[in-house]
C-alpha positions as CSV (number, residue, x, y, z in Angstrom):
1,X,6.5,-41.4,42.6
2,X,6.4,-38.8,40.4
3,X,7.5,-39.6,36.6
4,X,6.9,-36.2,35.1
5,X,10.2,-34.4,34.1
6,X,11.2,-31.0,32.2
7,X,13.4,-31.0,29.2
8,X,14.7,-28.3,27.7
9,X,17.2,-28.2,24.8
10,X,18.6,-25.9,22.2
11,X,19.4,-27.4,18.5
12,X,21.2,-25.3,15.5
13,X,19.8,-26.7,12.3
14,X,20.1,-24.1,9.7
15,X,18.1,-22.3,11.9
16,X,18.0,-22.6,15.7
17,X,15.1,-24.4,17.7
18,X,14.7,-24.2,21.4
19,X,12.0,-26.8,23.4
20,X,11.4,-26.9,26.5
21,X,8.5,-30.0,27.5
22,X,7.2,-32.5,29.9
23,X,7.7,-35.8,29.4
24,X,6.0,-38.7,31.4
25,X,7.3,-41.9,31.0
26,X,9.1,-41.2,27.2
27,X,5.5,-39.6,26.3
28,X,5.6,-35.6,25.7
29,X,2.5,-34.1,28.1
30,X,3.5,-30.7,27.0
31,X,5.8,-29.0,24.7
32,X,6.7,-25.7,23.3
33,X,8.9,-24.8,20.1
34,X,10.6,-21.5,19.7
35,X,14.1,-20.4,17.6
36,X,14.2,-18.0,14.9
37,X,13.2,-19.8,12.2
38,X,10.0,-18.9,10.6
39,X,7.0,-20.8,10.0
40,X,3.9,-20.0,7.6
41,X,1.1,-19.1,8.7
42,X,2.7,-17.9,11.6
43,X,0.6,-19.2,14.4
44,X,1.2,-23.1,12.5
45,X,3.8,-23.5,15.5
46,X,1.0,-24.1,18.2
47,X,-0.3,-26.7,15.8
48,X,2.3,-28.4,15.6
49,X,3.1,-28.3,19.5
50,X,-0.5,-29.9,19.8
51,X,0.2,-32.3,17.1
52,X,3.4,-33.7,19.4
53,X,1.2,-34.2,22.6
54,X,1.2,-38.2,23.5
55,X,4.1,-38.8,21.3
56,X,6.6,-40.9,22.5
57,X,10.1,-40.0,22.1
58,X,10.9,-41.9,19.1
59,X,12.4,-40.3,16.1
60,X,9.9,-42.6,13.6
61,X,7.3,-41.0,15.3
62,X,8.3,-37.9,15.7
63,X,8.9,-37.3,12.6
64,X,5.9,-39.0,11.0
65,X,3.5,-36.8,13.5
66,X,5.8,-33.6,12.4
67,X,5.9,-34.6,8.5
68,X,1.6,-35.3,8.6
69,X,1.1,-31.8,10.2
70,X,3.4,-30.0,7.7
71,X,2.3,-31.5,4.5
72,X,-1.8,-31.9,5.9
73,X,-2.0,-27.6,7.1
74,X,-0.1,-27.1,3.7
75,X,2.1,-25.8,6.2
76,X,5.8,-23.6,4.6
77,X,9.2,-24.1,6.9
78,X,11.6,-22.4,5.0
79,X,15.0,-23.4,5.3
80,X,14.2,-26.8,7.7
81,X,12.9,-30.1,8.0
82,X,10.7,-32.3,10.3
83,X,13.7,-33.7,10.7
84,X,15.7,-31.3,12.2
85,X,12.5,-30.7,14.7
86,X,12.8,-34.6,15.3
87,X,16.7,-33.5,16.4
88,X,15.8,-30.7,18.7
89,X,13.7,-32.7,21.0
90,X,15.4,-35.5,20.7
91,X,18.7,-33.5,21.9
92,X,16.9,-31.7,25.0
93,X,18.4,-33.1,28.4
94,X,16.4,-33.0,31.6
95,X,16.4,-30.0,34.0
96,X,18.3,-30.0,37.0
């Protein structure tokens, strides 16, 4: 049996945040974060994406995995919050 599934979702913080991932079992495999909010440096966003593999879907979690990344890479997102990351993959539904 196969317990890999796609999610996709599309949150409006301030900004807006689309993801799209694979989850296995309530643990994101994969996972990719786009929108048009802005992130600095500019190619932090891949970091972060990496920084989410093996999380489980749990907002503690998320958001201390999200929080860790941003404040270790002296990362700047203006205008959000790990928080409102935490929301946008929390909100994605499965494909169908």
């Amino acid at each position: 049996m196969v317990s890999l599934l796609k999610f996709k979702g599309v949150y409006k913080a301030t900004k807006l945040i689309k993801v799209s991932m694979e989850i296995d079992n309530g643990i994101i495999k994969s996972i990719r974060i786009t929108g048009d909010f802005f992130m600095y440096p500019e190619d932090a966003i891949r970091g972060l994406e990496n920084a989410l593999i093996g999380a489980k879907l749990d907002a503690i979690e998320l958001e201390e995995r999200i929080s860790k990344f941003l404040s270790e890479g002296s990362i700047e997102f203006p205008m959000m919050t790990a928080k409102d990351i935490v929301n946008a993959i929390l909100s994605a539904k499965p494909e169908e």
